[in-house]
N, C-alpha and C positions, 0 to 999 in steps of 0.2 A: 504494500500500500504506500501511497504517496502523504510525506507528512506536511501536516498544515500551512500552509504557503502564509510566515505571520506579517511578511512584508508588505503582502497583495489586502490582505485584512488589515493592520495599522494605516496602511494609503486609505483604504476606501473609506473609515471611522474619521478619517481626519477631513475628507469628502462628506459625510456624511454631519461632520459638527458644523463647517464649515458654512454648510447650507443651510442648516438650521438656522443661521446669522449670528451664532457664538465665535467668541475668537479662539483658534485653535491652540495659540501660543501665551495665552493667560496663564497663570501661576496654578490653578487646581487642571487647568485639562490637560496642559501640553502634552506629559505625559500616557492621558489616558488611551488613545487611537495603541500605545503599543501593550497597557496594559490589560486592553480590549483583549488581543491579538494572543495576549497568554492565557486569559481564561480562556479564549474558545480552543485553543490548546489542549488544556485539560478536561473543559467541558467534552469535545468533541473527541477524546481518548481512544472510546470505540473502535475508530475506524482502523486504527493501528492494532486492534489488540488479535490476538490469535487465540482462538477453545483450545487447539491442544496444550500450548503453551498455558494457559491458564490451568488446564485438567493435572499437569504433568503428569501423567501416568497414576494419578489419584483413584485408581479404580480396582476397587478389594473385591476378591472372590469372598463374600461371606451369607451364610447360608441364612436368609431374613426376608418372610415373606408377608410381612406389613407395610402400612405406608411409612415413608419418612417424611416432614415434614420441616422449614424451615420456614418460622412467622417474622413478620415486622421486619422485613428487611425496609432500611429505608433509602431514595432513591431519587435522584434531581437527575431531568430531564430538559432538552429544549423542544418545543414544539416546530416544527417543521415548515410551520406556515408561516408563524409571527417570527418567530427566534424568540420567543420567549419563556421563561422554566416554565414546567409541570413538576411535581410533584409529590411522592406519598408514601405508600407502601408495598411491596411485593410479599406475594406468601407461595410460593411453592414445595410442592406434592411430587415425590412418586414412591411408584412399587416396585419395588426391584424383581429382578430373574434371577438370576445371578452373582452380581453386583453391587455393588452399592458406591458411592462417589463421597470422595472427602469435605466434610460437612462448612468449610471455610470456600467449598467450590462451586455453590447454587450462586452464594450472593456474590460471588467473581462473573459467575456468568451473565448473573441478571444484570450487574453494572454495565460489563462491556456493551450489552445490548441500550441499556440507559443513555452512556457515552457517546449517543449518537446524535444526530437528527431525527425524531421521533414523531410517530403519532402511537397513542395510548393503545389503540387495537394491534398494529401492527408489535408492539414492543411485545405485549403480552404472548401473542403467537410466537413471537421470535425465541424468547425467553423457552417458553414450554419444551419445543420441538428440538430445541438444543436439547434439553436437559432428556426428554425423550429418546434422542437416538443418539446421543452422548456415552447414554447407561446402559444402554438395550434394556430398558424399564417395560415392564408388562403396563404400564399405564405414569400418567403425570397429567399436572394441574398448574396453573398459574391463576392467580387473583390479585389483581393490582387497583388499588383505590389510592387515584391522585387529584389534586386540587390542580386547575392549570389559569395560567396567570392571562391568557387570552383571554378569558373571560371574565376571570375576574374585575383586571382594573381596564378594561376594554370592552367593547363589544355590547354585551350586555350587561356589564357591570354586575356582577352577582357574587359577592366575597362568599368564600365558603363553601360554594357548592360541591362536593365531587363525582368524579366519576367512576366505575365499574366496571372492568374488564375482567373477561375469564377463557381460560384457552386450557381446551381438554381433548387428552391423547391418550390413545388406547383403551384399557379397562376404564379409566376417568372416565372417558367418554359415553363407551358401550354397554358399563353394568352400571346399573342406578344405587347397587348396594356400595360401591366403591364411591361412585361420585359423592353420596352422601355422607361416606364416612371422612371425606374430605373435606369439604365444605364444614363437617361440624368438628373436625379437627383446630381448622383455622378461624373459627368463632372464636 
């Protein structure tokens, strides 16, 4: 992958304050077009990151035929359309086969997905389906409740509101005794 061009980002911020009719070279902005350029550095991490490298080899034969669960991970996002954050929580689910994945390595995954350009549906699917054929898991779940700032302080202006995403594979999906024991897992 190609790493964030912070040049081409610091130029256009300084374009963009520029226009606003702020002065670029005042004593609190000058700086910011490149401090801009580093959060979206960090913010946008993702796109750099690699599953395997993050999995490293994190994947134990051990013989466990329940769900595992990992609640309240928490998680900032940019929205795709504004560029502005989203976010809340992730809670993912699976059942292993075989397998099981080292418990420091959901919320690695679910970040790098975070780390991106996002919309809440897609992240949630993204999230799942990794952790799904990651583990060769007989089933897996995602439930993400995020607050996203396009709406809040735009738009329609509604602080508070959140949203609801869920993304289910395999047994999650297919047997309803699973789905539920999911779901009232991460209650």
């Amino acid at each position: 992958m190609t790493k964030i061009n912070k040049k081409i980002i610091s130029d256009s911020i300084s374009k963009i304050i520029d226009s606003l009719g702020d002065n670029v070279n005042k004593d609190g902005v000058k700086d910011t077009p490149q401090r801009v350029a580093k959060a979206y550095e960090e913010l946008l991490s993702g796109y750099d990151a690699d599953i395997n490298k993050i999995i490293n080899n994190a994947l134990f034969k051990v013989k466990y035929d329940q769900i595992v669960t990992v609640k309240n991970i928490r998680f900032y996002s940019l929205c795709e359309h504004h560029l502005l954050p989203f976010f809340g929580t992730i809670h993912i689910g699976y059942l292993p086969k075989e397998k099981i994945i080292g418990l420091s390595k959901l919320p690695r995954i679910a970040l790098m997905f975070a780390k991106r350009l996002q919309v809440q549906e897609r992240l949630t699917e993204e999230i799942g389906k990794a952790i799904f054929e990651s583990t060769d898991a007989k089933g897996a779940g995602v439930v993400i409740t995020a607050q996203h700032l396009c709406s809040s302080m735009r738009g329609v202006n509604m602080p508070g509101t959140e949203m609801l995403t869920s993304a289910l594979f395999g047994r999650f999906k297919s047997d309803s005794k699973t789905r539920k024991e999911f779901f009232d897992l991460i209650r």
